[in-house]
Structure formats: C-alpha cells, structure tokens
N, C-alpha and C positions, 0 to 999 in steps of 0.2 A: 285502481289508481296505484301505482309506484311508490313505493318510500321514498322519502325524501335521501340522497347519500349524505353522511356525513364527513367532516373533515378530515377527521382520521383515514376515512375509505377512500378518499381522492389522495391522500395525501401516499396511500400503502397501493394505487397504482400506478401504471404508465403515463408520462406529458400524452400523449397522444390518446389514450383514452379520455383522461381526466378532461382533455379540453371537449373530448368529441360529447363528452357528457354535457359541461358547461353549456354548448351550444346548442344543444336539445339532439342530436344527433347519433347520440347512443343512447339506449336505453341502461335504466338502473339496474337490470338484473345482470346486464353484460360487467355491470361493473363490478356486481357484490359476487360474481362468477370469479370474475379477474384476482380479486382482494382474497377470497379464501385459498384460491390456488397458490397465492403468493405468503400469506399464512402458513398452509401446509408445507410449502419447500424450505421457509424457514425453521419450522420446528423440527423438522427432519433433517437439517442441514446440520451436519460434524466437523468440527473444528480442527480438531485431534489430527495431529502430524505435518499440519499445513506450515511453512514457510512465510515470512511478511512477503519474501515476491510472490507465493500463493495468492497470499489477501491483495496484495494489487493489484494481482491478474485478476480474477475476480472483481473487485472491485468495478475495474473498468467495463468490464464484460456484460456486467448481470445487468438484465431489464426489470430488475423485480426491484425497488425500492428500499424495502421493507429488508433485503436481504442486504442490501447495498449499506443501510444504517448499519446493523451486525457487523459487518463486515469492520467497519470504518473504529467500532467500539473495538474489536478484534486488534485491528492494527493499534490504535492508543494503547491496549493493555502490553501490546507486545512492545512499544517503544518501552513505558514505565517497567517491566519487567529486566528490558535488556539492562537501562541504565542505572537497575538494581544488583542485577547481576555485576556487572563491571564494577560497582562500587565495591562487592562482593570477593571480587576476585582478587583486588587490589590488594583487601586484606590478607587474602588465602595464601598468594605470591608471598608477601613479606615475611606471614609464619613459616611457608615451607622451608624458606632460608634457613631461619632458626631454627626447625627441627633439621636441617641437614648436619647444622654445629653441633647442637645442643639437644638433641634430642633423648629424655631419662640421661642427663647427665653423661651420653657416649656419642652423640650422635646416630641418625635414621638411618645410616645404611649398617652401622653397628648392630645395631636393633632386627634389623634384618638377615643377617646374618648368624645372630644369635636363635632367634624363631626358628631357622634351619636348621643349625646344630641339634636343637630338642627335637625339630622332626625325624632326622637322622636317627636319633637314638632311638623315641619310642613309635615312631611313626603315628602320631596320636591323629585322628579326621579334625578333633576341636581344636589342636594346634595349630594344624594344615589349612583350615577354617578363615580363622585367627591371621596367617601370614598373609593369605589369599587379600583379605581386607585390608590388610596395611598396603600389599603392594597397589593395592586397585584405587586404594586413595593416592598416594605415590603415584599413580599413572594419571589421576583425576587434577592433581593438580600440578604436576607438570606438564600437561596438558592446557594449560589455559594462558601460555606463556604464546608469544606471536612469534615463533619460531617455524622454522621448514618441516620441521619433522610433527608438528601439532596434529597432524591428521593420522599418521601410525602411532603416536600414543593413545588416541582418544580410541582406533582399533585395538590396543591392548586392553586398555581400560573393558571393552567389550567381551575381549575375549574371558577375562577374568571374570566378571561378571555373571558371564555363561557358567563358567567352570565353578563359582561360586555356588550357582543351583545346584548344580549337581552333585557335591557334599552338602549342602544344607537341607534337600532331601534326606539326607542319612541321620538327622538329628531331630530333637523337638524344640529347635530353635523356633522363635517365632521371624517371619520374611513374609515377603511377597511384594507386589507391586500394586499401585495406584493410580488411576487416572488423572488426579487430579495435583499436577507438579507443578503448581506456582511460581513456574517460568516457563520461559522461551524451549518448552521441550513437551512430549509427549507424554512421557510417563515418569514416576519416580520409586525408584526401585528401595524398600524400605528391609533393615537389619534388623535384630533386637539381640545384642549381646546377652549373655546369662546373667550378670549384674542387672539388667533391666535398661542400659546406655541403646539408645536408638540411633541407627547411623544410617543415611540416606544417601543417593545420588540419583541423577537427574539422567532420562536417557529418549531418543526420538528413535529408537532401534524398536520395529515391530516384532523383529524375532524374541524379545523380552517376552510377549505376554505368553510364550512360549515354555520360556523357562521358568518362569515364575507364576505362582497362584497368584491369586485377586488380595489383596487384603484392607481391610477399613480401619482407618486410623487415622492422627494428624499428625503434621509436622507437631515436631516440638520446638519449634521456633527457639532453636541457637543454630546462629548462623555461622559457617567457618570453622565446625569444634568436631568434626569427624575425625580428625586424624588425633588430636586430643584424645577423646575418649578411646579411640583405638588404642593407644599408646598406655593411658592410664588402667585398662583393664592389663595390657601385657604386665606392665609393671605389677601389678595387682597379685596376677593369676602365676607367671612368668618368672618372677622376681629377677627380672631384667633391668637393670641400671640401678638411680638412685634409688633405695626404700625411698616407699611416701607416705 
C-alpha cells in the first residue's frame, strides 16, 4: 500500500500532477519521484550573477514550484537590496561633493595630484597602491550619478580594480573577494589598508574571481566611509592636507 502524500509534497509539485494524484490517477511514487527531482534542482540552483529580468524570466518559465518560491524570495531581496542601495548612494553623491571642495582641507583632485607627485619621486608600489584606491573610489562614485557617460566609468572603475590585483599581489596586504555582497551584485571585492581600515566595492564582473583570491570575512558595516578612510590613511601615512 502507498503512503499517503503529504501537503508539503503536492504543494512542491505540478497543478497537473497534484490533481492527477487527488483523483486517484497517478500513483504516489510518480509523485515522491516528481518532488525530489524538484528538490534537487533547487539545491543545485545558483543564484550568483542573475539580473531581477533573470528572476522574472525564470519565474515565468519554471514548472517546478518549489524553485518558482526561491525565485519569488530572490526577487524581494533584490527590490529591499536595490532601494537600500539608492538610499545609499544618495549619501555617497552628497559626500563626493564635499570631498571635491573640501577634501584634507584642499580638495580631491588636490589630493590626487599630490599621490602623484610622491609617485614621481620615489615610485613607491604602496603609494601607487594607495592612488589606485582613491581613484577607483573617485570612479565608484561618480559612477552612480544618472548621467551618459555612467557606463565608461563604471568600465574604469574595472579596469582599476584589475590593475589593483595586480600590485596588491606584490605585497602582504590582506584582499580578495567574497561571494557574498549584500546587494544587487555578484561579488564584493574586499581591501585591508595597513592601519587595519577595510575598504570594499561591489562588482557583477566574473573576470574578478580571476583577479582576485577567495577571502572570508565581513563587512564591517560602515556604510558610505570608503573614500573617508582612504583619505584619512593618506593624510596619516602622506601628510597630505590638513594634520589630524
């Protein structure tokens, strides 16, 4: 005699099974057949890189239930994520401003130009480092402005990134990247200045995991304060602008 199915198990198959069940028409094993398969495609199923028009496509598509819930949880984390983000950026926009004036008491592109200067002279990699970061935040957040040109910044911001690995291999900084970027993106690519200041950015570029080793860590949840702590190690290390 058949086990009885339970709720759960009609609920994690097809309308058309479930009913052909209800009506005595399919047998129980076709169904506990049905519900593991739909099981395993979930647990197997990766998230990682997909677009909300991914999850909609999807969404509409799949005959697996069970995958179609995920899905649906997927898309709600991505709405609360995005309208965190924009809360996010609103701030980021308003500092850049003020580091454009006021940046260590000269203004950011002062600051920039100075980093170069010391490069010039001693060509040092941790100075070089150091500028690489400032500008890649300078590109991260001008970049999040609704303008024409948002899509060749955001390929700057990349390409710095890149070129970032590739002296930060030359040191015993601590870096690498993470899978798990608590937002609307794939990966988040993590710094650790020699003070111990952690500086992060957010990237959906598979060539990252390229440039970057794996590392385990967490956000240190301050939000908005990368180009901060960038600026406050220059002044620091630098003694660029105002002593602090």
């Amino acid at each position: 005699m058949e086990a009885t199915i339970t709720n759960e198990v009609l609920a994690g198959v097809g309308k058309k099974l479930r009913n052909g069940y209800l009506t005595g028409s399919v047998p129980a094993s076709k169904v506990y057949e049905n519900y593991n398969m739909n099981v395993r495609e979930v647990s197997c199923f990766s998230f990682i890189g997909l677009s909300i028009q991914d999850l909609r496509l999807i969404e509409r598509e799949t005959h697996n239930p069970l995958l179609r819930n995920k899905v649906n949880e997927q898309i709600e984390l991505h709405k609360r994520n995005s309208r965190r983000s924009n809360d996010q950026n609103k701030v980021s926009l308003e500092k850049l401003e003020e580091f454009k004036q006021n940046a260590l008491g000269i203004g950011l592109r002062k600051v920039l130009t100075s980093m170069k200067r010391i490069i010039k002279r001693c060509d040092d990699i941790e100075a070089n480092i150091v500028l690489t970061l400032l500008e890649t935040e300078f590109a991260n957040l001008t970049a999040k402005r609704n303008h024409s040109k948002k899509q060749v910044i955001y390929e700057r911001k990349r390409i710095l990134l890149e070129k970032l690995s590739y002296m930060l291999c030359e040191t015993n900084w601590r870096y690498g990247i993470n899978y798990n970027p608590g937002k609307n993106a794939s990966y988040i690519i993590y710094v650790y200045l020699p003070d111990g200041s952690q500086l992060s950015w957010h990237s959906s570029d598979y060539n990252m995991v390229y440039c970057y080793p794996e590392i385990e860590c967490e956000w240190d949840g301050m939000p908005c304060m990368t180009m901060e702590k960038i600026l406050n190690y220059i002044n620091k290390t630098y003694h660029i602008g105002i002593k602090s």
